[in-house]
C-alpha positions in Angstrom: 0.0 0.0 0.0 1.2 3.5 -1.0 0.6 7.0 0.7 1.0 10.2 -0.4 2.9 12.2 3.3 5.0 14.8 4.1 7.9 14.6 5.1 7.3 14.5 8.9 4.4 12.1 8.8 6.9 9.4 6.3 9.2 10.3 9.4 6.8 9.1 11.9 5.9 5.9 9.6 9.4 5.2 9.8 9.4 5.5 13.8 6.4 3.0 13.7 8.0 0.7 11.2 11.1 0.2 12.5 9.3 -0.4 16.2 9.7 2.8 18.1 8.3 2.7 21.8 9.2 6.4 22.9 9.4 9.8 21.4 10.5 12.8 23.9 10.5 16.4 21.9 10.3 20.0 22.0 8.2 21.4 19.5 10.2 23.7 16.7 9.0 25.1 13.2 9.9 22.7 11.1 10.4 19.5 13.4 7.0 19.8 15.5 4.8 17.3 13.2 7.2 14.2 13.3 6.1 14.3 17.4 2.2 14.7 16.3 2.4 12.3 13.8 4.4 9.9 15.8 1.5 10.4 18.4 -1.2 8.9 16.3 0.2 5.6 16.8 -0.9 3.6 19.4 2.6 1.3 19.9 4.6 5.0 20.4 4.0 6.5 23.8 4.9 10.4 23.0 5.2 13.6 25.1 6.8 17.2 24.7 9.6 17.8 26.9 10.3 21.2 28.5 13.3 21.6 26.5 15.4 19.6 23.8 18.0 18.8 26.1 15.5 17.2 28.9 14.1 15.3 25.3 17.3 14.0 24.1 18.0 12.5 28.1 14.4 11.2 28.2 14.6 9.5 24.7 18.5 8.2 26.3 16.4 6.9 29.1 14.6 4.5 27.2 18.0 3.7 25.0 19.5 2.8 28.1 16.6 0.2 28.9 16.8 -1.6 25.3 14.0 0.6 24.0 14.3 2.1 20.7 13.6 5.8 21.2 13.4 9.0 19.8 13.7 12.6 20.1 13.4 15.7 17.6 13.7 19.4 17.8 14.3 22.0 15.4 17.9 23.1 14.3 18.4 25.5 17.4 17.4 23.2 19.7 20.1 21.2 18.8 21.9 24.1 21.0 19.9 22.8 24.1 20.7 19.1 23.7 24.4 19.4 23.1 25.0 19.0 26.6 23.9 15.4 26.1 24.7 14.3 22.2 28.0 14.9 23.3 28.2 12.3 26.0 25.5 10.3 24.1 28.4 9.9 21.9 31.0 8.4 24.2 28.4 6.4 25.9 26.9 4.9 22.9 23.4 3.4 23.1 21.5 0.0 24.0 18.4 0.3 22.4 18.9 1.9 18.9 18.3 6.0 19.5 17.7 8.7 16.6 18.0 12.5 17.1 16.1 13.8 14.6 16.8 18.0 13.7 15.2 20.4 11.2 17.3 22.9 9.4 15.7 26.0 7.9 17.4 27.5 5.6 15.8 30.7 4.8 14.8 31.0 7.7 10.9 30.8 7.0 10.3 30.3 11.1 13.8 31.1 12.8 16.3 33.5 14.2 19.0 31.8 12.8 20.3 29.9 9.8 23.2 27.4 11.3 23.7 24.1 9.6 23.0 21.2 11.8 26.2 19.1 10.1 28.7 21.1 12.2 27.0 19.1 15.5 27.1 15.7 13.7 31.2 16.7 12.8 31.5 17.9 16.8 30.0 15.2 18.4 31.5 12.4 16.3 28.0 11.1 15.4 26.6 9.7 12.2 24.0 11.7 10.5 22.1 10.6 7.6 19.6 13.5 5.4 16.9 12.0 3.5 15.9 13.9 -0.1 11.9 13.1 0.0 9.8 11.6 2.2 10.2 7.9 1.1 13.6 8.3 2.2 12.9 9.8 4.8 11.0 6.9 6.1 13.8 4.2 4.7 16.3 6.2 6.2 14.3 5.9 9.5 15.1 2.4 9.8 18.6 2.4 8.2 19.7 4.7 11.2 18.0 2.4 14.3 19.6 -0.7 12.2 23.1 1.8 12.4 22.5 2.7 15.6 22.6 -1.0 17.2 25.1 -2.1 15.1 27.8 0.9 15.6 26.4 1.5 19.5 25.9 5.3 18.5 22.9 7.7 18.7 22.8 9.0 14.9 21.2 12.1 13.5 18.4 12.5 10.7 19.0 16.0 9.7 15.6 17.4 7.5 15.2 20.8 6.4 11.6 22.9 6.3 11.3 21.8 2.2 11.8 17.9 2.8 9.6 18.1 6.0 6.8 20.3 4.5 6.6 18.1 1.0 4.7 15.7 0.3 6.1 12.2 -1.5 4.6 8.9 -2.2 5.9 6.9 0.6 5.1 2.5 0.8 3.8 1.3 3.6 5.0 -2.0 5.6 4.5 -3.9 8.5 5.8 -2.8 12.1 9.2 -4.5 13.4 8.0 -5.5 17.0 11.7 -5.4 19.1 12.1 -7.8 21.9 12.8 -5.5 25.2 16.4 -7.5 26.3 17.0 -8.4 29.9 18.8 -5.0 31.7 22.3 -5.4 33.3 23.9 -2.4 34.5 27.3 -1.5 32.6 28.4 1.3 34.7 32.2 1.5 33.2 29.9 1.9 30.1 27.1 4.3 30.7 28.6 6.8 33.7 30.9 8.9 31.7 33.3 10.0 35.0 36.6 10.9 33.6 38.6 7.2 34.1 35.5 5.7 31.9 35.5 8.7 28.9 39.1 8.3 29.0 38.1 4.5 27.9 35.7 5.3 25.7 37.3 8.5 23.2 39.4 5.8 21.4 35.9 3.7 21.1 34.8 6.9 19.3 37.9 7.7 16.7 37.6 3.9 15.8 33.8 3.9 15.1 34.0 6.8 13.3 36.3 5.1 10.6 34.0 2.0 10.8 31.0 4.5 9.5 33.6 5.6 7.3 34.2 2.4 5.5 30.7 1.3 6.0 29.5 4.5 3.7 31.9 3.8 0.7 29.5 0.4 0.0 26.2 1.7 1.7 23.1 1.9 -0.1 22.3 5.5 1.4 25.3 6.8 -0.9 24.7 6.4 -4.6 25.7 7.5 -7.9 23.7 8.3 -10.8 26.1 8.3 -14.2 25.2 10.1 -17.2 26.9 12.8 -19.1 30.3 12.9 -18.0 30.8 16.6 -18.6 29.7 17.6 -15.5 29.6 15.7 -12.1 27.4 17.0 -9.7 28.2 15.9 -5.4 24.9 16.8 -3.5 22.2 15.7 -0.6 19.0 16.5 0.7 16.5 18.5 -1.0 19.1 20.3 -3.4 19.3 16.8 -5.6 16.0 17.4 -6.1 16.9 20.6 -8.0 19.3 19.4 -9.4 17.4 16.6 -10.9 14.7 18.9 -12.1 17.6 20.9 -13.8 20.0 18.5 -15.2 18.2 15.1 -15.3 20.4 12.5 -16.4 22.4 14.7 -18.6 24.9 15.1 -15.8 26.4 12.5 -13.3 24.9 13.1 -9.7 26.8 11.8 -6.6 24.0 11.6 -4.1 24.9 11.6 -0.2 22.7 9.6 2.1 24.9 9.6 5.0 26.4 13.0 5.4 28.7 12.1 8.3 31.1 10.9 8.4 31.7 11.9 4.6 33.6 9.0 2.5 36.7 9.9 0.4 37.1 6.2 -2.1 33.4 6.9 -3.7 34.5 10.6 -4.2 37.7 10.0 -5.8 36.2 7.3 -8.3 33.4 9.8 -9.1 35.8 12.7 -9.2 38.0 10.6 -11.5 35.0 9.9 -13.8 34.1 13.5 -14.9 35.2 16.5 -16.4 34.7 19.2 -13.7 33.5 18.4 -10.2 30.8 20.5 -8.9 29.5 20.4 -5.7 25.8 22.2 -4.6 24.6 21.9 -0.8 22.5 24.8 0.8 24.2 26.8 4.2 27.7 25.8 4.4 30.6 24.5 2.3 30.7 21.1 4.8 31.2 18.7 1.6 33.1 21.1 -0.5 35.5 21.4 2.7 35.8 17.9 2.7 37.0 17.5 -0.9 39.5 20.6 -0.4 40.7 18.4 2.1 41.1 15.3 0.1 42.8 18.0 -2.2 39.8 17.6 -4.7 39.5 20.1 -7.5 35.8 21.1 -6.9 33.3 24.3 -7.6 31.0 25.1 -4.8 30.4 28.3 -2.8 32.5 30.6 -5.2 29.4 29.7 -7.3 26.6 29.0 -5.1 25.9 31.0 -1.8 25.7 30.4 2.0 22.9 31.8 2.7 18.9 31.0 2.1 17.6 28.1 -0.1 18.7 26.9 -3.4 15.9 26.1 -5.5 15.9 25.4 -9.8 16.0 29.0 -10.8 19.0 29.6 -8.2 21.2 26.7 -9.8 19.9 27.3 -13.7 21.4 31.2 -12.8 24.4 29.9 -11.4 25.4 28.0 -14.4 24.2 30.4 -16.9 21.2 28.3 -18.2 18.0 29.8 -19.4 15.0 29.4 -17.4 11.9 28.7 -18.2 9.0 30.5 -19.0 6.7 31.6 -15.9 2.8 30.3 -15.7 2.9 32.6 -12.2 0.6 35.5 -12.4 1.8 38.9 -12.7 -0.7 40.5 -9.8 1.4 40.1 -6.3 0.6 37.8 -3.6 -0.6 40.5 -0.9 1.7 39.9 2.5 0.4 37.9 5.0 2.7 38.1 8.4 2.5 35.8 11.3 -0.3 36.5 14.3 -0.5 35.2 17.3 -3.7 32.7 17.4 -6.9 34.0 18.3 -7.8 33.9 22.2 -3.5 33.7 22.4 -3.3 34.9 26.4 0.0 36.4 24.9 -2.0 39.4 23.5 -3.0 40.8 26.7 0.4 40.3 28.2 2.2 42.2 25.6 -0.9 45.0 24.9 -0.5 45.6 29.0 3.4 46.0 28.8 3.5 48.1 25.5 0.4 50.3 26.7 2.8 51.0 30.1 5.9 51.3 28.0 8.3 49.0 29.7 11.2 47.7 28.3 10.7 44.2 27.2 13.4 41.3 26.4 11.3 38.2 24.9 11.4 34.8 24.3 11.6 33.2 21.0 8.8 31.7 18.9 5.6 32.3 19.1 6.4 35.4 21.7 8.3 37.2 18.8 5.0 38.1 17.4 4.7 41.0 20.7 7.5 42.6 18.6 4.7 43.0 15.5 1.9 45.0 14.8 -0.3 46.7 16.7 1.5 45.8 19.7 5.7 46.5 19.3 6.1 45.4 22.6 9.2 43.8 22.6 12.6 45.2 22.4 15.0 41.9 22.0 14.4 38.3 22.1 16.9 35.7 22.8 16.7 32.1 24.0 16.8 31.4 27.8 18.8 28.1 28.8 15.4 26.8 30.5 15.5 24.6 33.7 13.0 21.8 34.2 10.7 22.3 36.7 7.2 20.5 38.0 5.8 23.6 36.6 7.5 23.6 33.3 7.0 20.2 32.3 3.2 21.4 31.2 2.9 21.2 27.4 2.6 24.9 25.7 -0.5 26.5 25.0 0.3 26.9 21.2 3.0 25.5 19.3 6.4 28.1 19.0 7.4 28.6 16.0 
């Protein structure tokens, strides 16, 4: 049976399939339907966390037991739970875990733009980025299967384009997981200093077993045709490239985006004229091959900042576009509000009406800053401590 889903419902297929028992989250614009997805299944017990980093302990929690868990968050909530991926790292897991972290490039619902794949590099943790939502529900299972297998938490890094489109996705079956037998492991799982010190070389060596095991994994794949150009890419910009090229160029598509291999690259670089190589935020790939000493094209043509989409890679190579069906009469602007019967409104009406100096929160509270009200002055993100009283899900979902 087929199923046409977005992104973040393929996700939370994948979650089911691959016999999930626990997700933990924060909700973030473009991570927060994966959670209320996940939710509508009866075998996954789900909850919103007060922050990311209480998530990424909870979803541990259940790791630790032989439970195959879950958390997700958007890309700056990734800030929150570094505390933990880092040690989650050294540590490893029991039951197969998966972080799972929305970009947005473009920033359609964020303060910032910063590339998830810098944490996955950091932490020494494999992250995998699925380019439509049937991927994104294989690639669900290929990371618990990696998980177990390399004893590591891994990372399914979506952006707000793969999350938000929808994909014909195949349904299957549910993998039920038998729950092991627990025995403590303390020189394992209590990372005091004389047990990291043990586990850091654990780490280095893993890290070159996901090395080797991308050179021959499925979630890495090239696409031959013409030869003249050879295109290295992931996510949603092989889509545009696709829709650009076709098969008239040869497409080096990355499933597994950490670590990056270096024999599939050189073969591929080997096998075309000039090496090209298109990924939205940062030069993380292109870096990689300049490191390999590669001879590639990438940011000098293609920008760090925003989305790519086909018109921005049909400019960069000097192609002509096509001819526009869009109307000419503008779109009129519709901003963000906050929801109607939002308890937010009074709050911020009161403190603009008395003038007083206001430093926000992020998400939905970033709306004070708008019209009528302009009550807010700054916002940044608090580090939040759980509490009883903060462990009671939000009102409305922050952007």
């Amino acid at each position: 049976m087929k199923k046409l889903m977005l992104g973040n419902e393929a996700i939370a297929r994948g979650l089911y399939e691959a016999g999930v028992k626990l997700v933990s989250s924060y909700p973030g614009t473009p991570s927060t339907e994966i959670t209320e997805f996940a939710a509508k299944y009866d075998e996954i017990y789900c909850e919103w966390a007060p922050n990311e980093k209480v998530a990424a302990e909870v979803a541990f929690g259940a790791s630790l037991r032989g439970v195959r868990s879950a958390c997700a968050m958007k890309h700056v909530g990734l800030n929150v739970a570094a505390d933990p991926l880092f040690t989650l790292s050294y540590t490893g897991v029991n039951g197969g875990m998966v972080i799972f972290v929305a970009d947005d490039p473009a920033m359609h619902s964020s303060q910032n733009e910063q590339d998830s794949r810098h944490y996955a590099i950091a932490a020494k943790v494999p992250m995998l980025e699925p380019a439509d939502s049937a991927e994104a529900k294989d690639f669900v299972k290929a990371a618990y299967a990696i998980s177990e297998e390399f004893d590591t938490p891994v990372i399914i890094r979506m952006c707000t384009r793969i999350a938000h489109s929808q994909g014909t996705v195949e349904l299957c079956d549910r993998e039920e997981i038998a729950l092991p037998a627990y025995e403590k492991n303390p020189q394992k799982y209590i990372m005091a200093p004389a047990n990291a010190i043990r586990r850091h070389p654990f780490v280095e060596e893993r890290t070159e077993k996901l090395r080797a095991y991308g050179e021959t994994s499925a979630l890495n794949r090239v696409e031959y045709g013409g030869t003249e150009k050879g295109i290295i890419c992931s996510g949603t910009c092989y889509q545009y490239v696709k829709e650009v090229f076709g098969d008239s160029v040869s497409v080096l598509k990355l499933g597994l985006v950490n670590p990056l291999p270096e024999k599939i690259i050189r073969d591929f670089a080997a096998k075309v004229d000039k090496l090209y190589v298109i990924e939205e935020l940062d030069g993380i790939i292109e870096g990689h091959l300049n490191a390999l000493k590669i001879p590639c094209t990438g940011k000098e043509m293609f920008t760090p900042i925003g989305e790519y989409n086909q018109t921005t890679i049909r400019e960069a190579f000097g192609l002509p576009q096509p001819e526009s069906v869009c109307a000419d009469t503008p779109v009129p602007v519709r901003p963000p509000v906050m929801c109607a019967g939002c308890p937010h409104r009074g709050l911020f009406y009161t403190l603009a009406k008395h003038k007083i100096t206001c430093l926000g929160d992020i998400g939905c509270y970033t709306l004070g800053s708008a019209a009528p009200l302009f009550a807010l002055d700054s916002t940044k993100r608090p580090r939040t401590k759980p509490s009883a009283s903060s462990a009671t899900p939000p009102l409305c979902t922050p952007a």
